[in-house]
C-alpha positions as CSV (number, residue, x, y, z in Angstrom):
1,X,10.8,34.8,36.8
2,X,13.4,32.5,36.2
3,X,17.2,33.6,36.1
4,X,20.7,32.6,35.2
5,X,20.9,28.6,34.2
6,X,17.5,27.9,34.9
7,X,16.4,30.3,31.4
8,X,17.7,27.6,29.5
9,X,16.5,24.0,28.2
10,X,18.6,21.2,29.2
11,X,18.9,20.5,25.7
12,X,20.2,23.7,25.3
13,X,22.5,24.0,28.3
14,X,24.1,20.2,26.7
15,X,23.8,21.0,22.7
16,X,25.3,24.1,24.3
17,X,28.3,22.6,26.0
18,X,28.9,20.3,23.0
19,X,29.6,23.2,21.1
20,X,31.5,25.2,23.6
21,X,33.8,22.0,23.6
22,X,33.7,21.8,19.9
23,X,34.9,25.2,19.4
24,X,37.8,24.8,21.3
25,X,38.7,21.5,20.3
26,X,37.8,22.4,16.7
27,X,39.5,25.6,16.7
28,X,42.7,24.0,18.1
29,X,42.4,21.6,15.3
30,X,41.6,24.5,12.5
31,X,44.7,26.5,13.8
32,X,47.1,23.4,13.5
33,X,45.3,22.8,10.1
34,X,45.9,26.3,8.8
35,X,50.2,26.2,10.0
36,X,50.2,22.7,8.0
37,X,48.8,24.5,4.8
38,X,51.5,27.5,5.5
39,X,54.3,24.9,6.0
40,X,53.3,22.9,2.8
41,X,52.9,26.3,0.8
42,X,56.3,27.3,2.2
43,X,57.9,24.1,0.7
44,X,56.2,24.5,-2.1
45,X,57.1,28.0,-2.9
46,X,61.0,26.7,-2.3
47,X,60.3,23.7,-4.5
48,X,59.7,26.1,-7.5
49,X,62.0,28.5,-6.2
50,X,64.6,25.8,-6.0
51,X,63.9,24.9,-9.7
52,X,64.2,28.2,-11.3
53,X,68.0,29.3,-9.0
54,X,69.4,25.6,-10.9
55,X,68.4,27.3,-14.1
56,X,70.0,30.4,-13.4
57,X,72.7,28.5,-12.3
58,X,72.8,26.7,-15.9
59,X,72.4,29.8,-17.7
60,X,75.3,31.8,-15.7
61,X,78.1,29.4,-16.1
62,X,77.2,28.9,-19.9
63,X,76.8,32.8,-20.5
64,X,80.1,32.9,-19.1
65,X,81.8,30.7,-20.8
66,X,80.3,32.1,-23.9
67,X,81.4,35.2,-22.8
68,X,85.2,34.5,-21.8
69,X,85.6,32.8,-25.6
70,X,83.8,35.5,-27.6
71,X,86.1,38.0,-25.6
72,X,89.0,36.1,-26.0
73,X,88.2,35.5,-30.3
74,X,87.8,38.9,-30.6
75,X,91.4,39.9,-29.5
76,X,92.7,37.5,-31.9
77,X,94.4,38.2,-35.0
78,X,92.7,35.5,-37.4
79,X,89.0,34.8,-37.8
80,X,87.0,32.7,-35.7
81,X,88.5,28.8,-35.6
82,X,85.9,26.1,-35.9
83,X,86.6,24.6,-32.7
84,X,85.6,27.8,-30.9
85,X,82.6,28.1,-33.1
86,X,81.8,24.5,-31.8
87,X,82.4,25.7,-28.4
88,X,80.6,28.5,-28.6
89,X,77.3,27.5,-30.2
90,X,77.0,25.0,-27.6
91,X,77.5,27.1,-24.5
92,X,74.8,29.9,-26.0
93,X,72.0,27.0,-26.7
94,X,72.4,25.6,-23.6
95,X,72.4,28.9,-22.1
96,X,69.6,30.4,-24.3
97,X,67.4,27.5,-23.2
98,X,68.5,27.7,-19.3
99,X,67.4,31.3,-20.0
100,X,63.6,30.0,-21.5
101,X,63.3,27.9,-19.0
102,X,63.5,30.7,-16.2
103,X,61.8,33.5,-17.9
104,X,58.8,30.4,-17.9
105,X,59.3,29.9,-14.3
106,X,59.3,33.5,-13.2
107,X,56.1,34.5,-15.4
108,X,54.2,31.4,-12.9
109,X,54.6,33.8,-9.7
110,X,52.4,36.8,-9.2
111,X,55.0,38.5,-7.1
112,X,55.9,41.9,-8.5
113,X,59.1,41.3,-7.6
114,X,59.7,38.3,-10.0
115,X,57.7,39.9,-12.6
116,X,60.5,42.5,-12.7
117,X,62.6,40.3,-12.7
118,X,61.4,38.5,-15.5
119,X,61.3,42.0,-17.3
120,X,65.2,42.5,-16.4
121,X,66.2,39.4,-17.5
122,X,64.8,39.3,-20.5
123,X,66.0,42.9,-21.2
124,X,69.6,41.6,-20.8
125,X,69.2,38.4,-22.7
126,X,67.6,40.4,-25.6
127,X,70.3,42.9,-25.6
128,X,72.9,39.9,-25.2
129,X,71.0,38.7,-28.4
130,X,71.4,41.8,-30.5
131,X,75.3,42.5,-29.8
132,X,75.1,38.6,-31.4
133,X,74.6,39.8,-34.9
134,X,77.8,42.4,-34.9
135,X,79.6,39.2,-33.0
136,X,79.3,37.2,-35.9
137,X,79.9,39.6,-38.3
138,X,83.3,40.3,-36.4
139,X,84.2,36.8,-35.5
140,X,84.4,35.8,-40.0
141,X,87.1,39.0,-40.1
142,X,90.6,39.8,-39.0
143,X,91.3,42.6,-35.6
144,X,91.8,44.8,-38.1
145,X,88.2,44.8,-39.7
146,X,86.6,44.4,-36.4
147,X,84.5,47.3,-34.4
148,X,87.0,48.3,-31.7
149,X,84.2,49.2,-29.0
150,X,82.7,45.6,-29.4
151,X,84.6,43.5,-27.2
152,X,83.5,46.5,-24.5
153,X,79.9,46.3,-25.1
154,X,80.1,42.4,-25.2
155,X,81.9,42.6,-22.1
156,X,79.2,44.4,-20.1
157,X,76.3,42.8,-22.2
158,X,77.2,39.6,-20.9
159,X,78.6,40.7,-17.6
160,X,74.9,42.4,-16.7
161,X,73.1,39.3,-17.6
162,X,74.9,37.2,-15.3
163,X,74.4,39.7,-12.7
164,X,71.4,39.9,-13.7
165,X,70.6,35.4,-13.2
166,X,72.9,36.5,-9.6
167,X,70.2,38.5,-8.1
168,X,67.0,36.0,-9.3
169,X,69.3,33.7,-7.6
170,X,69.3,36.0,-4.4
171,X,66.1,36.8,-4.3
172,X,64.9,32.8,-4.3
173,X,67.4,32.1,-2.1
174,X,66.0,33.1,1.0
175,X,62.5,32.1,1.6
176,X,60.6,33.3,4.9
177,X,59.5,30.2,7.0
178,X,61.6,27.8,5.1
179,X,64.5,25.3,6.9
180,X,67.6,27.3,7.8
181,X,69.7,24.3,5.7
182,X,67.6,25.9,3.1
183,X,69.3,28.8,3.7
184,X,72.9,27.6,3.7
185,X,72.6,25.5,1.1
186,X,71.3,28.4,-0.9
187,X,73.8,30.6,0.5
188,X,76.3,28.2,-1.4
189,X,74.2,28.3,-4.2
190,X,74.8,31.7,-5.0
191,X,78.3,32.3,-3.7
192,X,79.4,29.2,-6.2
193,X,77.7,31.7,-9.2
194,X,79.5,34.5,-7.7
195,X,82.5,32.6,-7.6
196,X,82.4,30.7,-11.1
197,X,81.4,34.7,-12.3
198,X,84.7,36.3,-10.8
199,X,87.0,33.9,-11.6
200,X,86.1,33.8,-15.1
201,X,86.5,37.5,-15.3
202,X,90.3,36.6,-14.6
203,X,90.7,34.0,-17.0
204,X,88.8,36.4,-19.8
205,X,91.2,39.3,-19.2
206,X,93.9,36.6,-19.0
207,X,92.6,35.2,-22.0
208,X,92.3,38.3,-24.1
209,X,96.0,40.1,-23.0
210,X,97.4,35.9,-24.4
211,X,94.9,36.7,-28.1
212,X,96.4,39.9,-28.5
213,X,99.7,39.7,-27.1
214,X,99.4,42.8,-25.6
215,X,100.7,43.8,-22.4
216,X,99.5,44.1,-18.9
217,X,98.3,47.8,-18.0
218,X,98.3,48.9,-14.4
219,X,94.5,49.3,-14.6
220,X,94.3,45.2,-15.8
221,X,96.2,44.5,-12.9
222,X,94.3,47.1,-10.7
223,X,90.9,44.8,-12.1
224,X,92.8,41.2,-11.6
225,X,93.7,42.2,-7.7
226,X,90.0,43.3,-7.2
227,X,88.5,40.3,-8.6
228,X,91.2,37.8,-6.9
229,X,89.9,39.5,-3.5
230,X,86.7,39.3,-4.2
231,X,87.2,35.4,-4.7
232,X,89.4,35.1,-1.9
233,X,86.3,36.8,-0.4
234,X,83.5,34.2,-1.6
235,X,85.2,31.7,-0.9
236,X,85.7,31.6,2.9
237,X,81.9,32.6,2.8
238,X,81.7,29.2,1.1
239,X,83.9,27.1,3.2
240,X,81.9,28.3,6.6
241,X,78.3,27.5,4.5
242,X,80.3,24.0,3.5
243,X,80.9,23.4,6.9
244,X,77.3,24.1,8.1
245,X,75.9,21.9,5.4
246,X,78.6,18.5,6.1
247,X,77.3,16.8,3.2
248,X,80.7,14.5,2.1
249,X,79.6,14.8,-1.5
250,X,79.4,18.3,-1.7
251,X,83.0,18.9,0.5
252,X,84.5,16.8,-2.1
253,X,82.9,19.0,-4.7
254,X,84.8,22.1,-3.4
255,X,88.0,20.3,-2.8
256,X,88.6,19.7,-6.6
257,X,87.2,23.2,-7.1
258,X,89.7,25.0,-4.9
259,X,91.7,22.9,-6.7
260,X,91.0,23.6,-10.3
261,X,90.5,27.5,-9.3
262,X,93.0,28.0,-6.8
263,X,95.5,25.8,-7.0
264,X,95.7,25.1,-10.7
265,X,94.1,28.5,-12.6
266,X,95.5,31.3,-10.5
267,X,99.1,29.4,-10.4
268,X,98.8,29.3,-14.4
269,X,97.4,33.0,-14.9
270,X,100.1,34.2,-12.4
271,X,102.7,32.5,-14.4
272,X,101.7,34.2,-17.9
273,X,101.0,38.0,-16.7
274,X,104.4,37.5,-15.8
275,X,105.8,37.7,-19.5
276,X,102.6,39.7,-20.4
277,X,103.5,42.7,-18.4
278,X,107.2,42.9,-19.9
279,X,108.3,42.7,-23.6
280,X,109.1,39.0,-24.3
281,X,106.7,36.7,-25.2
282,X,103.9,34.8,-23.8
283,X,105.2,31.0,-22.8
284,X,101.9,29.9,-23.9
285,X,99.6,30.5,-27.0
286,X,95.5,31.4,-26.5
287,X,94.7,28.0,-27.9
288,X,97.0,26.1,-25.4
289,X,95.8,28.3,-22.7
290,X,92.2,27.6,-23.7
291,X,92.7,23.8,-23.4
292,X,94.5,24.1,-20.0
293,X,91.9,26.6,-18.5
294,X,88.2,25.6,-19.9
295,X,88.5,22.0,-18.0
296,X,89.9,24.0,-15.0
297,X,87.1,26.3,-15.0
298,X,84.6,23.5,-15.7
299,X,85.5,22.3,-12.2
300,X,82.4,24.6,-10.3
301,X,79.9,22.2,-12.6
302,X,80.2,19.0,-10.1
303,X,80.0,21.6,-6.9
304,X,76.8,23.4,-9.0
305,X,75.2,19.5,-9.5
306,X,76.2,18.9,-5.7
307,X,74.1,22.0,-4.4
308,X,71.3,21.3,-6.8
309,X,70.7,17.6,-5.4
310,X,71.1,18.8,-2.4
311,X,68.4,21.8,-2.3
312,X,66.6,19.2,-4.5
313,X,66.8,16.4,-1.7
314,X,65.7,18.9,1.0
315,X,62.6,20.6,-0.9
316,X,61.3,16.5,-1.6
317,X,61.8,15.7,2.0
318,X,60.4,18.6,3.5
319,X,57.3,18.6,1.0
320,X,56.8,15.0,1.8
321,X,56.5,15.9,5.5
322,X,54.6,18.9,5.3
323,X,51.9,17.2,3.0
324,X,52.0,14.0,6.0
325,X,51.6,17.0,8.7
326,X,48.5,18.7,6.5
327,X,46.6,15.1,5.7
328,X,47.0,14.4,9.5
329,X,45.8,17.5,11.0
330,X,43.1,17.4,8.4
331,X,42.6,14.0,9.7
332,X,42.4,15.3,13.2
333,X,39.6,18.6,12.2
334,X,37.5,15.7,10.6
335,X,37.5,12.9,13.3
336,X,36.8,16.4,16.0
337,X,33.3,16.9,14.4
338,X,32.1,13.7,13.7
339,X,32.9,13.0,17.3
340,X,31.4,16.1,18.5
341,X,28.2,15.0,16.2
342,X,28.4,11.3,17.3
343,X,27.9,12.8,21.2
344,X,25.1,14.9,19.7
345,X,23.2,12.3,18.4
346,X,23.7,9.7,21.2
347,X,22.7,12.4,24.0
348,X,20.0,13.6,22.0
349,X,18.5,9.7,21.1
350,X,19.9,8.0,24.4
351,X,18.9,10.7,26.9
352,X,16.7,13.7,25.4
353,X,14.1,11.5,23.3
354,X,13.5,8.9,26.2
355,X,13.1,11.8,28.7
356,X,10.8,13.6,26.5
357,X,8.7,10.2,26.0
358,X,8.7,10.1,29.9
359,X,7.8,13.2,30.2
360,X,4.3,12.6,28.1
361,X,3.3,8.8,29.3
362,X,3.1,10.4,33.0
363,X,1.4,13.4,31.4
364,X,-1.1,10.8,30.1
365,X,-0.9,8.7,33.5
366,X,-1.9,11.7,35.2
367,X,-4.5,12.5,33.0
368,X,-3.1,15.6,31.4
369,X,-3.7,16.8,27.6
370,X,-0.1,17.1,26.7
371,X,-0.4,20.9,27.0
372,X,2.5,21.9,28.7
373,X,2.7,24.2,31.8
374,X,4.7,28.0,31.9
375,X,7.9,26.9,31.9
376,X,8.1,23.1,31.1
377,X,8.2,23.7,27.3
378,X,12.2,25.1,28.0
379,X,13.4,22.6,30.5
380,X,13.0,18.8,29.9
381,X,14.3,18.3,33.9
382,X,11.7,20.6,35.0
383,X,8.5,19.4,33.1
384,X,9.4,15.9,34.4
385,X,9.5,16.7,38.0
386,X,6.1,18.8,38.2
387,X,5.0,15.8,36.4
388,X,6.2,13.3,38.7
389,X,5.0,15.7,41.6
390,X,1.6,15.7,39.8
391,X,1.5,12.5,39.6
392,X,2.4,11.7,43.4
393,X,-0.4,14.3,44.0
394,X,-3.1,12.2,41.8
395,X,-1.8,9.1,43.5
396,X,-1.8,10.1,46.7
397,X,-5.6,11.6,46.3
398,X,-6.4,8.4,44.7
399,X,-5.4,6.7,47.6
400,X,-7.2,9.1,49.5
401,X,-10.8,8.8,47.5
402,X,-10.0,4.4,47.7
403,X,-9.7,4.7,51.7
404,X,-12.9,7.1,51.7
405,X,-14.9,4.8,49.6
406,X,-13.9,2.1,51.2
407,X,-15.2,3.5,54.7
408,X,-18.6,4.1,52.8
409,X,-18.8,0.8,52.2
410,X,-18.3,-0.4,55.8
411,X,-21.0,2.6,56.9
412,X,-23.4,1.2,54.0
413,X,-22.8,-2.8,54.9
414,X,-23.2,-1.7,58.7
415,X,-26.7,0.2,58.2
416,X,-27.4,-3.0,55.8
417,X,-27.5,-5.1,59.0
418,X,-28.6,-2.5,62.1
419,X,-31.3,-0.8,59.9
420,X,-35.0,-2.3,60.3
């Protein structure tokens, strides 16, 4: 009884190694197939996750602006002026359709989390929507006429929508397995909203004490302080991301913003609460404030177009190099097995075919059937040498019957001659 190797064909024992060393090889070559198609779905997912925070970012610093003017109109005395109906129609379209675009976006993913998202957001735009109608209504009457809880629920309407767009912007901010530039770069993403958000909470309440010439209450001020911090706040967290990221264009960016926010709007709302909080006059009217602060406040839009080429830069380049990474490996899986079945057919026609023909033109030599013994039928190696030792056997009695009939001759020739 045969045991361990000796069980097995050759052709086994080889079609056996092949695919020992295809496994490996293969499997080596699956494994580094399968992290290619995570990396490319990674920088995918951050592609499209990219796309819809640039909306929100579009959305947020038009809602605001809509929402700092329709704040501001309401604590005036006459009805709406056409030059902030101009202003405002444009800033709601083009936030309405920044909006569209990323309710769209998040009804692509099947993550729960973006579908409530999607739900939220929508909730806050249709409510932003149906405190519209009562706006307009207000906005064609004098103060007097108007609804006195309006400019509240406007207020926190629009303030819960942006907050809203804030935390999409979080949640597609931080993506597991993506670059950590992704990270800072989206880091400054949403600290810039944050930012644009705060400050144009100031220049609201600003805005609305100048329309109604009222004066500044300690809880205003308490509100301004808190919302100055929190800038403050953002923007060192901005300036270390800024540093991370070194990209000149987007440094630059931030220098006219500190400018336009810091050095220019808080220096100009410091100098009105002044007067505002005692009981002369402002030094400036709403409509001269308006022109003086909208441009200032418009100066987060080149930082916002900074960060978006920049996100949108590093998504491009990293898909590009995860899709090379994913052709090549896949390049690598296929050139593994059709090596592994180019050496299968070459040992199988250059060495198992010819040994097998062997094998049955010295069964034939030696006269044998083909039949083959116990044993030969499972190893090629094996069936050859009993052959071969068969045929030294018939040889070698061949030889044997040639030498005996040649001694009969000699016997026969001799008693030819001697015998009368």
């Amino acid at each position: 009884m045969r045991v361990g190797l000796g069980r097995f064909s050759v052709r086994s024992l080889l079609m056996g190694m092949i695919a020992l060393v295809g496994v490996a090889v293969g499997g080596m070559a699956i494994t580094d197939l399968e992290a290619s198609a995570r990396r490319y779905a990674v920088v995918k997912r951050v592609e499209r996750y990219n796309e819809l925070a640039n909306e929100c970012l579009i959305a947020g610093n038009a809602f605001a602006f809509e929402r700092g003017r329709s704040v501001i109109s309401l604590h005036k005395n006459a009805v709406l002026p056409d030059i902030d109906r101009v202003f405002i129609d444009a800033q709601r379209q083009q936030a309405d359709q920044a909006v569209i675009r990323a309710l769209a976006l998040l009804a692509q993913y099947p993550d729960p989390a973006m579908s409530e998202h999607g739900r939220a957001l929508r909730a806050a735009w249709e409510k932003l929507q149906g405190l519209r109608v009562p706006l307009e209504r207000d906005f064609g009457v004098p103060r007097s006429a108007r609804d006195a809880n309006l400019p509240r629920q406007w207020w926190i309407a629009g303030n819960a929508l942006i907050e809203e767009l804030e935390h999409v912007v979080a949640d597609v901010s931080w993506v597991t397995g993506a670059a950590i530039e992704f990270d800072r770069m989206s880091s400054a993403r949403l600290l810039l909203l944050q930012l644009r958000d705060n400050v144009g909470r100031e220049a609201e309440r600003v805005g609305s004490l100048l329309a109604g010439h009222d004066r500044l209450s300690s809880t205003t001020a308490a509100e301004l302080l808190e919302w100055r911090g929190r800038s403050n706040q953002l923007w060192k967290q901005l300036e270390r991301d800024a540093r991370f990221i070194a990209d000149p264009g987007f440094i630059r960016a931030l220098t006219d913003l500190r400018e336009g926010f810091f050095e220019g709007l808080r220096p100009l709302n410091e100098s009105l609460l002044e007067p505002a909080s005692s009981s002369s006059g402002p030094v400036l009217t709403i409509e001269e404030y308006s022109e003086i602060a909208v441009p200032l406040l418009a100066s987060v839009v080149p930082a916002f177009v900074s960060i978006e080429q920049l996100t949108r830069k590093l998504a491009g380049q990293q898909k590009l190099a995860a899709r090379a990474d994913f052709r090549r490996d896949l390049l690598i899986l296929c050139l593994v097995f059709g090596m592994l079945a180019g050496v299968s057919l070459v040992v199988r026609q250059r060495l198992l075919l010819p040994m097998r023909e062997s094998l049955l033109r010295i069964q034939r030599l030696c006269g044998n059937s083909g039949r083959r013994g116990d044993g030969e039928s499972r190893d090629e190696f094996v069936a050859v040498r009993r052959a071969l030792d068969l045929l030294e056997e018939t040889l070698r009695l061949r030889a044997e019957d040639t030498r005996l009939l040649e001694e009969s001759n000699r016997r026969l020739e001799h008693l030819s001659v001697t015998d009368g």
